[in-house]
C-alpha positions in Angstrom: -150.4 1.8 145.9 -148.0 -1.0 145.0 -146.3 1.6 142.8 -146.1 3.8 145.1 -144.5 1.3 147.8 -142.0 0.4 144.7 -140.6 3.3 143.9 -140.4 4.2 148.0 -138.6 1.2 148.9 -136.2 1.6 145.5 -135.5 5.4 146.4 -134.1 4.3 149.8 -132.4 1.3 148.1 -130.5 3.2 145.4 -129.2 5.6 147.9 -128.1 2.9 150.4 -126.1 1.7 147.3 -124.8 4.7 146.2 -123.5 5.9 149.9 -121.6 2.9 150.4 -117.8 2.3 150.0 -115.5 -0.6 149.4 -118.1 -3.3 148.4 -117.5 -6.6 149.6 -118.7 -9.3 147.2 -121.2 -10.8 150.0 -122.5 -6.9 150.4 -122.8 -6.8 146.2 -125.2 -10.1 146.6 -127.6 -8.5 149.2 -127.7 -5.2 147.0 -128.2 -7.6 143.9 -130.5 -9.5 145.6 -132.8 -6.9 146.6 -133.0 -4.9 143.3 -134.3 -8.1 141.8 -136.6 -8.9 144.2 -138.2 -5.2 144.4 -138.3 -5.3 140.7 -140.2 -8.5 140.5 -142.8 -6.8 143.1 -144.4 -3.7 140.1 -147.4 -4.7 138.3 -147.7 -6.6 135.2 -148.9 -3.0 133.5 -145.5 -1.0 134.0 -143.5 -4.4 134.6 -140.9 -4.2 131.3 -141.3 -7.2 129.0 -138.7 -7.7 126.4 -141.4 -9.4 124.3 -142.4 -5.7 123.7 -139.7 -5.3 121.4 -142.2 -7.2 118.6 -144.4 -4.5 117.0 -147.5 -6.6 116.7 -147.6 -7.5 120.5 -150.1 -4.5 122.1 -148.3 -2.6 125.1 -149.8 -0.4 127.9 -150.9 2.9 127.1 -149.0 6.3 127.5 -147.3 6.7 130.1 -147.0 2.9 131.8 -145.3 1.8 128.9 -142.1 4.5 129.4 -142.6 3.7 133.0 -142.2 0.5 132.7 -138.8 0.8 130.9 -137.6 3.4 133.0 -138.0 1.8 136.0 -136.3 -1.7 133.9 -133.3 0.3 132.8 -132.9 1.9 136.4 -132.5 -1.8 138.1 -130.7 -3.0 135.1 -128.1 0.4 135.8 -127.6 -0.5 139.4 -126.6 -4.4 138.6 -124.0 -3.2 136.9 -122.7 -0.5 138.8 -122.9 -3.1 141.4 -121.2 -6.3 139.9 -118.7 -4.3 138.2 -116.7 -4.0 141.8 -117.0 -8.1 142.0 -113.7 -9.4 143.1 -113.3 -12.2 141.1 -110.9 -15.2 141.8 -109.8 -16.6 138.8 -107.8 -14.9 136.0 -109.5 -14.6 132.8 -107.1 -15.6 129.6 -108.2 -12.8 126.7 -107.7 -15.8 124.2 -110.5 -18.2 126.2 -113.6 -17.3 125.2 -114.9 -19.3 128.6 -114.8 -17.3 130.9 -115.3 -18.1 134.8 -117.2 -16.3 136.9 -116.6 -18.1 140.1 -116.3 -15.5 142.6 -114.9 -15.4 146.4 -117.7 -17.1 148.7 -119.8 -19.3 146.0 -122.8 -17.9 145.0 -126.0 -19.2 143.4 -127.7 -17.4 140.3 -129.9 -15.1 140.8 -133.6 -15.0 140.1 -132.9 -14.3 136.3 -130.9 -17.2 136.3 -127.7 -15.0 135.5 -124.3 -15.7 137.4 -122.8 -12.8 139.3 -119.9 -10.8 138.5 -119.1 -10.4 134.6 -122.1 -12.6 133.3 -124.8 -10.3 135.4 -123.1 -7.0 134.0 -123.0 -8.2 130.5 -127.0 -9.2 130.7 -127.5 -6.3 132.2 -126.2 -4.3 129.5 -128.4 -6.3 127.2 -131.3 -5.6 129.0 -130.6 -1.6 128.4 -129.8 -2.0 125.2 -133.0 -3.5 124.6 -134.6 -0.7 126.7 -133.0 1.5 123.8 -134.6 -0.6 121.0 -137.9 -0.3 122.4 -137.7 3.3 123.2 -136.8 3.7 119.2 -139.2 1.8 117.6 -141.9 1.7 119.7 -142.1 4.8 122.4 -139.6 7.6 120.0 -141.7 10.7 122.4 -139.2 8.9 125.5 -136.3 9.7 123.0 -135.8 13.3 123.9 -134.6 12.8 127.3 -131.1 11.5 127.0 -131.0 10.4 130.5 -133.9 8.5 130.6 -132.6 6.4 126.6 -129.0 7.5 125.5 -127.0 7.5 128.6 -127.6 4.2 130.3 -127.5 2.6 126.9 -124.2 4.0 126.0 -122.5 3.1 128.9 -124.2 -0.5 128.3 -123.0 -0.2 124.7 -119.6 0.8 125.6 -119.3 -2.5 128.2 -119.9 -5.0 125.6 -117.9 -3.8 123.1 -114.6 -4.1 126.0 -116.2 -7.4 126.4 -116.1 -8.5 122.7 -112.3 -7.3 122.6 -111.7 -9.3 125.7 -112.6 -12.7 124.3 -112.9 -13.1 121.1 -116.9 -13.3 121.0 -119.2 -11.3 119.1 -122.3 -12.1 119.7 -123.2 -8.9 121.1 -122.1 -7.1 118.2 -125.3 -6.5 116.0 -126.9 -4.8 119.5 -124.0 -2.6 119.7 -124.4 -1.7 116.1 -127.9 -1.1 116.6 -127.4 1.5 119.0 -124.7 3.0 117.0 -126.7 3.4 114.7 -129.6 5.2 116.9 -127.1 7.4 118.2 -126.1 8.5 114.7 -130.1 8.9 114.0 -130.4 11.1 117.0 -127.1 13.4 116.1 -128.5 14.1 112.4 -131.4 15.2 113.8 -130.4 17.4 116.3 -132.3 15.4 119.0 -129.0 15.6 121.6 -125.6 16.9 121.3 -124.7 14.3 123.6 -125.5 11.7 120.9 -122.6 12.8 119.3 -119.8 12.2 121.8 -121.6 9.0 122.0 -120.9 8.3 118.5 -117.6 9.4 118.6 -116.2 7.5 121.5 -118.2 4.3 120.3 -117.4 4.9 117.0 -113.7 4.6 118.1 -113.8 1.5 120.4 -116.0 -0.5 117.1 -112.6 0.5 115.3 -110.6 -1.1 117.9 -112.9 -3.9 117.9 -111.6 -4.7 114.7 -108.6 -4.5 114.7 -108.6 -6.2 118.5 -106.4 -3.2 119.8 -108.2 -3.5 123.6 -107.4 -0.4 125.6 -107.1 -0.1 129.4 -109.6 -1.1 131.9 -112.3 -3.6 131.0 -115.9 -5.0 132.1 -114.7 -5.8 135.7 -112.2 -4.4 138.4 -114.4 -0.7 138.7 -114.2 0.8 141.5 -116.9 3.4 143.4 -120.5 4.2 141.5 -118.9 5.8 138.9 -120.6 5.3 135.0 -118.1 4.4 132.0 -119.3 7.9 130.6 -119.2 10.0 133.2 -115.8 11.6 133.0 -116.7 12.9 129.5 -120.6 13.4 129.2 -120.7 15.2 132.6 -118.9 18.3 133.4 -119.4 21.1 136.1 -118.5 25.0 134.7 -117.5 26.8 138.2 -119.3 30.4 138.3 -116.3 33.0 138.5 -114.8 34.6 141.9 -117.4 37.7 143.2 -116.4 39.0 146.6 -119.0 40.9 148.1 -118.9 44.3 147.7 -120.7 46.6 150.6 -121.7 50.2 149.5 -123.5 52.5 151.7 -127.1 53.8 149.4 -126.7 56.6 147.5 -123.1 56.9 147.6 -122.7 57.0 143.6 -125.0 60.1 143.4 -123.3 63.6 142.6 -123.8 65.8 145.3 -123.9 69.1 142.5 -125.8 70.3 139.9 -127.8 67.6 140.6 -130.3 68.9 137.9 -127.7 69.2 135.0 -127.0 65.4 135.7 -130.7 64.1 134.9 -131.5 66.5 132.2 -127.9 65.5 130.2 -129.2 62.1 130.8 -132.4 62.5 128.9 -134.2 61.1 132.0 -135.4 64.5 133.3 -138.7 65.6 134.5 -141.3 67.3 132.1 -140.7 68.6 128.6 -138.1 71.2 129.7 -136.0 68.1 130.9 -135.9 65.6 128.1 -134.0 67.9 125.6 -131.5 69.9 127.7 -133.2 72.9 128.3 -133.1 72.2 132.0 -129.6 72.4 132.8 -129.2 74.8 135.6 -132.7 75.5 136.7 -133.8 75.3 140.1 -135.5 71.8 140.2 -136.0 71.6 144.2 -139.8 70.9 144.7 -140.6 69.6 141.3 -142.9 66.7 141.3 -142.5 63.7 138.2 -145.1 65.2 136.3 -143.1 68.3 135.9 -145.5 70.6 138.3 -144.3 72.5 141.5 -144.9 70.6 144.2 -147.7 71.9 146.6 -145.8 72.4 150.2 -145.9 70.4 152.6 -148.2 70.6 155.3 -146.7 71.5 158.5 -147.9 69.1 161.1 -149.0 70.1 164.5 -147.1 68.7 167.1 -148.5 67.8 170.5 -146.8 69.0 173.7 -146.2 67.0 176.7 -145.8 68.4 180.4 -144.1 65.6 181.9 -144.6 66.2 185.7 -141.3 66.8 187.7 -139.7 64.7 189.7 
């Protein structure tokens, strides 16, 4: 029942989110505010514990475990979607490696203890990095579905790595290599196509990262629900222009030598038909079975002597 009631009250909560426009920061806390409290309210069985990421500690059974990390990776998606509109009020230097997250209309942390804005979205895309990890090591059956592992955790992977060229710090750097390397484990094998676009386009920004070449945009500054990946992991293939085209039944059928047409065809009716022999007979009143057709039996018709008027 309490799942249930989760997964109700998170349905109507994600599409509150995603139908809104022009976030104010004090709208971002209340959305923030909610996912974390809703996520605090599953049970301890499907509730995702990062502690799961040690093989020796026992996890639920098949399915709750998956569940559980679904559900995890879902909130963790939205926080970021979320705090990645923040307006923040103090310019970042890309040489400080301190960076303020003081927002308009001073916040407290939230229930993880995490500052809003940049600090939320860059523990947030931890936390589905991590959800990667598990899936990998511990749960590889959840591996097939890209959208449940690979595409939240690229677009996490993708986020830190702009946040590493932004200041200098990389701390996050063996997680991003970790899933760099999953990605490249799931192109070889042919598990997702899509794991190869993600290799690509990491594989490129890592390159950067060296040589500390940061391109446009960043962690912050986003603007509508739109994911990092979306412009070039989604695409829509339009079906091509049909106008409808009326014609009356039976139009296309020759009005002569109607016989000659089936039997040429090979489609025609009894032996006499299927190798040509037919062309020209007289084929009114043949059945499909090649037999003359008994007549019809005329039917009687009843007569009526209306009264006059």
């Amino acid at each position: 029942m309490r799942l249930f009631t989760y997964i109700s009250q998170f349905t109507v909560l994600a599409r509150q989110i995603l139908s809104s426009d022009a976030l104010t920061n004090a709208k971002i806390d209340t959305f923030t505010d909610k996912l974390l409290r809703l996520k605090d309210t599953l049970p301890d069985v499907i509730h995702f514990d990062e502690s799961w990421l040690d093989v020796n500690k026992p996890i639920p059974e098949w399915p709750l475990e998956a569940q559980a990390a679904v559900f995890y990776g879902k909130t963790q998606n939205f926080l970021i979607l979320l705090n990645r509109q923040r307006i923040e009020n103090s310019r970042r230097d890309s040489n400080d490696s301190a960076i303020s997250v003081q927002s308009v209309g001073d916040v407290s942390p939230d229930s993880d203890n995490v500052s809003r804005g940049r600090e939320r979205v860059l523990e947030s895309c931890r936390g589905l990095l991590n959800c990667l990890k598990f899936f990998h090591t511990r749960v590889r059956a959840a591996m097939m579905c890209w959208t449940v592992c690979g595409q939240q955790a690229f677009n996490a992977a993708m986020i830190l790595t702009l946040a590493m060229m932004d200041t200098a710090d990389d701390k996050d750097l063996a997680m991003v290599r970790n899933a760099y390397d999953i990605f490249v484990e799931m192109r070889e094998k042919g598990i997702h196509k899509l794991a190869g676009v993600a290799v690509n386009k990491l594989g490129r920004l890592l390159k950067g990262l060296e040589g500390r070449q940061c391109p446009a945009g960043g962690v912050m500054g986003a603007t509508g629900m739109l994911l990092l990946e979306d412009p070039g992991l989604q695409g829509f293939k339009p079906d091509g222009f049909a106008p409808l085209n009326f014609v009356m039944a039976g139009g296309d059928i020759p009005l002569t030598n109607v016989g000659a047409g089936w039997a040429a065809q090979g489609a025609g009716v009894g032996s006499s038909m299927g190798d040509g022999r037919g062309i020209g007979r007289d084929l009114r009143g043949v059945d499909f079975t090649g037999n003359r057709a008994r007549p019809p039996v005329p039917i009687k018709r009843a007569r009526f002597n209306y009264p006059p008027y």
